[in-house]
C-alpha positions as CSV (number, residue, x, y, z in Angstrom):
1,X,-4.2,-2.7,-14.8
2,X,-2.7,-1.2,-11.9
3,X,-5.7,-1.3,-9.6
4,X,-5.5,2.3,-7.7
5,X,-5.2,3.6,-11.4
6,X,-8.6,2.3,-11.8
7,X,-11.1,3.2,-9.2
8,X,-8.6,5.8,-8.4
9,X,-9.5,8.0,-10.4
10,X,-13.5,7.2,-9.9
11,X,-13.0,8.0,-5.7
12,X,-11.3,10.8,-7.0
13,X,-14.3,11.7,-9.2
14,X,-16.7,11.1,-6.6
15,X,-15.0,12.9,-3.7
16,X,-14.3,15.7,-5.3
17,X,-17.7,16.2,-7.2
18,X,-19.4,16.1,-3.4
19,X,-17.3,18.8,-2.1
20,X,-17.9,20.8,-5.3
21,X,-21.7,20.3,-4.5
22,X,-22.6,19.1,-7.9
23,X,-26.4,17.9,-8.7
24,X,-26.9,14.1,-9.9
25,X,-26.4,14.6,-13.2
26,X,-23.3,16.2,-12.9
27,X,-21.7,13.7,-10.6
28,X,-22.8,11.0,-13.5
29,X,-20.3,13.5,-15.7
30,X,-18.0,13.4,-13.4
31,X,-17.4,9.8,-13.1
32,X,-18.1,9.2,-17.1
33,X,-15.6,11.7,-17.8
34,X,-13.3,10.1,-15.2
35,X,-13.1,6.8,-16.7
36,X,-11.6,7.8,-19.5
37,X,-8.4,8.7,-17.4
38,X,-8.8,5.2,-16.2
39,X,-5.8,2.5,-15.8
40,X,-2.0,2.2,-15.6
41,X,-0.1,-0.7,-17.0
42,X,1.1,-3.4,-14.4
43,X,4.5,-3.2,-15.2
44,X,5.2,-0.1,-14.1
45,X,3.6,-1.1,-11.0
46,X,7.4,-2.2,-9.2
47,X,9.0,1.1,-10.6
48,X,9.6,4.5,-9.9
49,X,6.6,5.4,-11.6
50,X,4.5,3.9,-8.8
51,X,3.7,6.8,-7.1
52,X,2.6,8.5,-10.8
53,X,-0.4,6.4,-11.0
54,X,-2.4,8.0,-7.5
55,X,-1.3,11.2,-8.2
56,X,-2.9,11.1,-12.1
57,X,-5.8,9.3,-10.4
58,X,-6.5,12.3,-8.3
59,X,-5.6,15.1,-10.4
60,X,-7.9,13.1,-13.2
61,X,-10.9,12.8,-10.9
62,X,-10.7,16.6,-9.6
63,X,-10.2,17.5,-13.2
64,X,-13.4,15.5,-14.3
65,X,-15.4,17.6,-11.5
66,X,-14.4,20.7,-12.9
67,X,-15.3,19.4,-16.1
68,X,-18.3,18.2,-15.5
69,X,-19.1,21.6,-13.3
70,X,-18.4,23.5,-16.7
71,X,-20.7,21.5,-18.6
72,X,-19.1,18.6,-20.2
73,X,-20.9,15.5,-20.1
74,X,-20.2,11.9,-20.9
75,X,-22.0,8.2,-20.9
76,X,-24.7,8.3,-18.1
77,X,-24.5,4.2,-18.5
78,X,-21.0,4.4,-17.6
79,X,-21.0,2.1,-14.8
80,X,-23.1,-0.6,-15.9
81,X,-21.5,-0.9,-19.6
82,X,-19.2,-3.8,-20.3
83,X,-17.5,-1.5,-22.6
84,X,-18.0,1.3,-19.8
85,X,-15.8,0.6,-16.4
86,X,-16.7,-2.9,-17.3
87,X,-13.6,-2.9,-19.7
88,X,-11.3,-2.8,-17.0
89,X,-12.9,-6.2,-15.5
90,X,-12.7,-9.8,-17.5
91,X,-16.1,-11.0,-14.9
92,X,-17.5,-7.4,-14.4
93,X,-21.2,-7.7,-13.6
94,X,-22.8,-5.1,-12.2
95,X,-26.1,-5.0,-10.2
96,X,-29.0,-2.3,-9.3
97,X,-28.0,-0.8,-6.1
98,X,-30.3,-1.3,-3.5
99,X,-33.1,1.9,-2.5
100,X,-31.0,4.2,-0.5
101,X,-33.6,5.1,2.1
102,X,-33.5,5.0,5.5
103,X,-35.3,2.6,6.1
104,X,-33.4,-0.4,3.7
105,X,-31.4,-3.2,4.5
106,X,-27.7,-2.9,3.1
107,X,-23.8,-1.9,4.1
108,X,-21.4,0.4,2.3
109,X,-18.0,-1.6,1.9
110,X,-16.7,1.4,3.6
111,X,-19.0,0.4,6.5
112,X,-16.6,-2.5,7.0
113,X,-13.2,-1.4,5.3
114,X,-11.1,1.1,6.7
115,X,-7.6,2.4,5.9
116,X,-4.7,0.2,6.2
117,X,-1.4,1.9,7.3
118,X,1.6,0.8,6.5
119,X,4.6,0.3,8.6
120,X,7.6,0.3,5.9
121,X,7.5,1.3,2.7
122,X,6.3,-1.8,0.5
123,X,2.8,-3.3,-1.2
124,X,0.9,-4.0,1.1
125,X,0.7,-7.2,1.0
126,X,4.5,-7.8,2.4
127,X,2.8,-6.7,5.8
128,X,1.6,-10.2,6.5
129,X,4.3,-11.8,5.5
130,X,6.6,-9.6,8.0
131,X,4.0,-10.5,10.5
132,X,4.7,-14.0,10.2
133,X,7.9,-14.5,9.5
134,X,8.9,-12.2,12.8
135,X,6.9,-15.0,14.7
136,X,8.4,-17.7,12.9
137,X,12.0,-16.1,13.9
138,X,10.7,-15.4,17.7
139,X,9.6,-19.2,17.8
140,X,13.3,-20.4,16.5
141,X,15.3,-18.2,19.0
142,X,13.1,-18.6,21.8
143,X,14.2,-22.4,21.7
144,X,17.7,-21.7,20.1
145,X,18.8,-18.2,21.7
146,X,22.3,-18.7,19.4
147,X,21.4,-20.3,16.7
148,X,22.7,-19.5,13.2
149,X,19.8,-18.8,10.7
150,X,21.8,-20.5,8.1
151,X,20.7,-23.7,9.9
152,X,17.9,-23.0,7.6
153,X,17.3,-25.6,5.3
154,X,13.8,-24.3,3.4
155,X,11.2,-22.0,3.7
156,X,7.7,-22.0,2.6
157,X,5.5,-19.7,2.0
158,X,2.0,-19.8,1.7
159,X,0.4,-16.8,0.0
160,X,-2.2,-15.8,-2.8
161,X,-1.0,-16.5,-6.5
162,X,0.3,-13.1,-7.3
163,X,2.5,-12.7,-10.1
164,X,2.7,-9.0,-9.5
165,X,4.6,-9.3,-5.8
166,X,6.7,-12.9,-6.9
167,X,10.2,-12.1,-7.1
168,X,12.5,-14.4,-6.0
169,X,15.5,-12.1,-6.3
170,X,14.7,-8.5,-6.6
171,X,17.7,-6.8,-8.2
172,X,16.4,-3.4,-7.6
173,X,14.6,-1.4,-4.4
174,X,11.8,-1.4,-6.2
175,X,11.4,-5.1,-7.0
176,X,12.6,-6.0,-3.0
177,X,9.3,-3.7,-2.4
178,X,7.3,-5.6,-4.3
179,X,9.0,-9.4,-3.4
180,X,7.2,-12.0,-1.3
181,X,10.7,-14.1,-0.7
182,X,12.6,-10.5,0.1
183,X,10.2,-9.0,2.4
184,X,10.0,-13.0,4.5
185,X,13.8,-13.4,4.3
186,X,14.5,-9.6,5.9
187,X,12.2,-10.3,8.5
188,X,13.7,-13.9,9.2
189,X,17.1,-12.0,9.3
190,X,16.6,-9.3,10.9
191,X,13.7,-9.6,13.0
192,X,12.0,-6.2,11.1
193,X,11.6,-4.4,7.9
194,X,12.9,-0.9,7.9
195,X,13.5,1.8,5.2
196,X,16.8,0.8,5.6
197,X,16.4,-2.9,4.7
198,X,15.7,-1.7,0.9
199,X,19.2,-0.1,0.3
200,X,22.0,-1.6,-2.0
201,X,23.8,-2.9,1.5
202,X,21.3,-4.6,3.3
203,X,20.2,-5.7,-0.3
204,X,23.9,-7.4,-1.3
205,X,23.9,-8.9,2.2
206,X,25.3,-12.5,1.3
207,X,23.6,-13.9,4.1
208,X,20.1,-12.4,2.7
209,X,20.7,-13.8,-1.2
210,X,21.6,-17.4,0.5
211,X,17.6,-17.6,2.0
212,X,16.3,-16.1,-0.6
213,X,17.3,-19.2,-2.5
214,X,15.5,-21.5,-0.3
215,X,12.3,-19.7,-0.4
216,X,9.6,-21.8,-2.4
217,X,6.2,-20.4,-2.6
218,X,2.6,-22.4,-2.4
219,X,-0.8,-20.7,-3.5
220,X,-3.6,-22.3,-1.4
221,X,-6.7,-22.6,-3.0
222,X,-8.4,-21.2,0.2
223,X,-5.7,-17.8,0.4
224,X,-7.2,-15.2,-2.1
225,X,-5.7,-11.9,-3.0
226,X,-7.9,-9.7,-1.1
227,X,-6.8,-7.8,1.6
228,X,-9.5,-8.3,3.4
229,X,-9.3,-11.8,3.2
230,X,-6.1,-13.3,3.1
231,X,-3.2,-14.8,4.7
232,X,0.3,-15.7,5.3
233,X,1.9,-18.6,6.8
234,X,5.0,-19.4,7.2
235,X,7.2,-22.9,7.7
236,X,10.5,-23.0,8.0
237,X,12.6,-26.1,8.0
238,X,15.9,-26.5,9.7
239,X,18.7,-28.7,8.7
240,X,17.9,-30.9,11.9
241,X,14.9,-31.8,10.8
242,X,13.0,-29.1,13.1
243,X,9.4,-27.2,11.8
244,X,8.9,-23.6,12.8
245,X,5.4,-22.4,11.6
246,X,3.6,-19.0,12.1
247,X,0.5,-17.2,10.6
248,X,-0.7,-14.2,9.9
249,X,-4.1,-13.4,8.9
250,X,-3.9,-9.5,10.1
251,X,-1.1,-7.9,10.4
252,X,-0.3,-4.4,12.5
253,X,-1.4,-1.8,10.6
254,X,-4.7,-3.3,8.8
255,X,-8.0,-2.3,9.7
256,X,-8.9,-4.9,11.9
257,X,-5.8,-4.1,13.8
258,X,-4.9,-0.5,13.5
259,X,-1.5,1.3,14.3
260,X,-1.5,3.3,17.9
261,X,-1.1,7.0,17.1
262,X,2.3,6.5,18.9
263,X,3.4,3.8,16.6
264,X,1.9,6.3,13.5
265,X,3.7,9.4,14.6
266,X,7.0,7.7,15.4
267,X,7.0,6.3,11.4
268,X,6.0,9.8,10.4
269,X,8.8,11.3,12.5
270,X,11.1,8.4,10.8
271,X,10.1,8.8,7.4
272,X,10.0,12.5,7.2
273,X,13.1,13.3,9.3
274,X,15.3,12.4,6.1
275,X,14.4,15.0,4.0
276,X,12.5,18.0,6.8
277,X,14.1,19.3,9.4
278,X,13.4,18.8,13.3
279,X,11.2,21.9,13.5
280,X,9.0,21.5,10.2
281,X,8.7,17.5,11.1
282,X,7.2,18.7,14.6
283,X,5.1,21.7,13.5
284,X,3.4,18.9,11.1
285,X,2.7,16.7,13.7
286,X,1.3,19.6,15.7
287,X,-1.1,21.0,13.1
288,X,-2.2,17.4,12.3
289,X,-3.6,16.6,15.0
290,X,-5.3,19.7,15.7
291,X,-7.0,19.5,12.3
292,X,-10.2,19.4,13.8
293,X,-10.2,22.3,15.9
294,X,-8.0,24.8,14.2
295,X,-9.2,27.2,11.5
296,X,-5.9,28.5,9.9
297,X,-4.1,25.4,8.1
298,X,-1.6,28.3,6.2
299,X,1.2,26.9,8.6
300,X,0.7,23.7,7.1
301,X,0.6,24.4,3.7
302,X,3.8,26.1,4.0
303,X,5.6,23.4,5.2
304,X,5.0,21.8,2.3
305,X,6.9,24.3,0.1
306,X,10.0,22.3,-0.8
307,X,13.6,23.7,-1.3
308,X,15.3,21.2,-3.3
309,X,18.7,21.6,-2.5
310,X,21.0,20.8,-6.0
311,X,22.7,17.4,-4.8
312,X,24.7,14.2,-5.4
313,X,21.6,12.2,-6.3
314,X,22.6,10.0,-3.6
315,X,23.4,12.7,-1.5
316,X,20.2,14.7,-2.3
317,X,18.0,15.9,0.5
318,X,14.7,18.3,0.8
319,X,14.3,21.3,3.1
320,X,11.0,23.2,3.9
321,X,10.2,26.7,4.1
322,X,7.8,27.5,6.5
């Protein structure tokens, strides 16, 4: 299963049943009733349909509040049942939580764990590699200002097993999204990933399919597919014999090493200038970051009224009315 599919919809269930100020045994509803709007397929995962799977997971959760608000109810063991949420996990075993009192001895994961933001549009995951591999490229031109990248003779890249985000030659945006070798051989090429890396010309770059060729991949035993714990690392191999290494173990953008709000505002500004214009792009930013201390949000509600504007498909763009 596709995991935001998954607890998804439970965070879903959860948030929305504390802002609708339901009792205990309501909230159990809410989550039993959620679960059975749990999971998403994997394959799907690399696709257009993405996107599909946080959207459901929200809309399921708020739906299972209202649900449970009206009276439905579900399994109260839902949590701790095997056939429960357990069926989503082969090794799921569930403990007592601790006595929440303040005066107890544990950590929310939350505690620890905050959001990751991501600086182009891929799994998350292709974040450390980019990392790396732009230090691996700094290291080769800082000693070879002129060099040809084609002097590459073989890359290797350490990651964590990962069938999901192995694609040694993505034929489609969506796979290059979700490609170890493509993300590591833009970044060795270019010295970035961009929106623009993930269109059919940077894609059919003949320079870009040569690497990807030489990319092999190595699962360390150690490098586990957590984002909280693991790594990239990089080695690249030049027909001269030379070794350029570099590794990443948190990239710019995770939680131990958040984006500045300049950095974040200037890939908003990027991202949304393609389909908003100048003036709804800025009035977002505005209203934003003066959540805190304004008390109408209307303005920004009606930005988010979209025009769509009957297009080429390639052509196609979105306007706001505000």
């Amino acid at each position: 299963f596709h995991p935001p599919a998954v607890v998804g919809v439970m965070g879903s269930a959860a948030a929305t049943a504390k802002l609708l100020g339901l009792p205990a045994a309501q909230s159990i509803a809410a989550l039993a009733i959620a679960c059975s709007s749990a999971g998403a397929p994997m394959a799907n995962a690399a696709t257009q349909t993405k996107p599909l799977h946080m959207g459901n997971a929200a809309r399921g959760g708020l739906e299972a509040s209202q649900l449970a608000f009206l009276g439905l109810e579900g399994n109260t063991q839902i949590l701790d049942l095997e056939s429960g949420f357990g069926a989503f996990y082969p090794d799921y075993v569930p403990h007592p939580l601790v006595e929440v009192t303040p005066s107890s001895h544990y950590r929310w994961v939350l505690e620890d764990q905050n959001i990751a933001q991501k600086r182009f549009p891929a799994h998350l995951g292709m974040h450390w590699v980019a990392d790396a591999a732009i230090e691996t490229r700094a290291k080769f031109l800082d000693k070879y200002p002129n060099a040809d990248l084609s002097q590459i003779k073989k890359i290797t890249l350490r990651v964590p097993s990962s069938r999901y985000v192995d694609c040694p030659l993505p034929i489609s945006e969506h796979q290059a999204r979700h490609s170890f070798q493509f993300n590591c051989c833009t970044a060795l090429l270019d010295g970035e990933v961009t929106v623009e890396s993930f269109s059919k010309s940077q894609m059919n770059r003949s320079a870009l399919k040569e690497m990807l060729l030489k990319v092999q991949l190595e699962n360390p035993h150690d490098n586990h597919s957590s984002f909280e714990k693991m790594y990239c690392e990089i080695v690249v191999e030049t027909t001269q014999g030379e070794t350029f290494t570099a590794r990443c173990n948190t990239f710019y953008g995770h939680w131990r090493k958040p984006l500045s709000h300049e950095d974040l505002v200037r890939k908003f500004r990027a991202n949304a200038s393609n389909v908003l214009s100048a003036d709804v792009v800025e009035g977002i930013i505005y209203t934003v970051d003066r959540l805190d201390t304004n008390q109408d949000c209307s303005m920004l509600w009606s930005y988010m009224h979209f025009n769509k504007h009957m297009m080429h498909r390639d052509e196609r763009r979105y306007s706001a009315l505000a």
